[in-house]
C-alpha positions as CSV (number, residue, x, y, z in Angstrom):
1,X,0.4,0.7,13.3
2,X,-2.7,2.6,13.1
3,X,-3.7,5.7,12.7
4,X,-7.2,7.9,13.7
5,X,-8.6,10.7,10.8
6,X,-7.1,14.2,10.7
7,X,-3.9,12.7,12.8
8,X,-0.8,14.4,11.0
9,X,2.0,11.9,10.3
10,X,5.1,12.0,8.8
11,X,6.7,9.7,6.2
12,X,10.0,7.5,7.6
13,X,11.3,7.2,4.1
14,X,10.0,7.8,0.7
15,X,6.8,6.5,-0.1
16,X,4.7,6.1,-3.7
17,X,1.9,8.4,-3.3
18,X,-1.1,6.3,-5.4
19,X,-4.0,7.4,-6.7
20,X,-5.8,3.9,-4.8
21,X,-4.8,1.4,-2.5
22,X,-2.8,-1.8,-4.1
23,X,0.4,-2.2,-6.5
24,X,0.5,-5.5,-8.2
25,X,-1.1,-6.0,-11.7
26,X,-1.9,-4.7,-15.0
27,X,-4.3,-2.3,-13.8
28,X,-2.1,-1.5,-10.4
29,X,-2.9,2.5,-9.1
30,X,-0.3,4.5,-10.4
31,X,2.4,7.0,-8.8
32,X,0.7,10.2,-8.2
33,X,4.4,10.9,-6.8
34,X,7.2,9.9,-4.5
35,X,6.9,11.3,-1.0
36,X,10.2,12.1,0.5
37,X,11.5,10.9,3.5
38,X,10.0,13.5,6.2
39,X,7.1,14.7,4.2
40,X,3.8,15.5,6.2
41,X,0.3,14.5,5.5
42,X,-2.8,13.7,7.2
43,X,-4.8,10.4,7.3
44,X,-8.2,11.0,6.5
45,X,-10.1,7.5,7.0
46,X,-9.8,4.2,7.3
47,X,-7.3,1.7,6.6
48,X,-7.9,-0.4,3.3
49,X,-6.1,-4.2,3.1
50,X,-4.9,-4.6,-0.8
51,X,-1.6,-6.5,-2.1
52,X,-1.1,-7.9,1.7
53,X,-0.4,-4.4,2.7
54,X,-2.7,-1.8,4.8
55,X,-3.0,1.5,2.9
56,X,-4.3,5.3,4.7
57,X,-5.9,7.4,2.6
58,X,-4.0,11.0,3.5
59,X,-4.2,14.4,1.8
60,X,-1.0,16.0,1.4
61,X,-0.2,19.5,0.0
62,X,2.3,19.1,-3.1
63,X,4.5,21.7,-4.9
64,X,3.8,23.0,-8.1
């Protein structure tokens, strides 16, 4: 899958919002929050390979 910046995409199923790419370790990024299922955001670069897995930065507007 890939993605170009400022290309609005929506989530397939609830993801971890992290503060960096990667998830294993001590010092893993943590949970900023849990996406929903259907929630928008928009990729603003480029892919980053951690953990075996490709991670899109994206900005995303979140409730208070």
């Amino acid at each position: 899958m890939s993605f170009r910046p400022d290309q609005s995409v929506v989530t397939s199923t609830a993801v971890n919002l992290r503060a960096a790419p990667g998830y294993l370790g001590a010092t893993a990024p943590p949970v900023l929050t849990v996406m929903p299922k259907g929630a928008a955001c928009t990729v603003t670069g480029a892919a980053t390979l951690a953990d075996g897995l490709t991670w899109w930065p994206v900005r995303v507007t979140l409730a208070d």
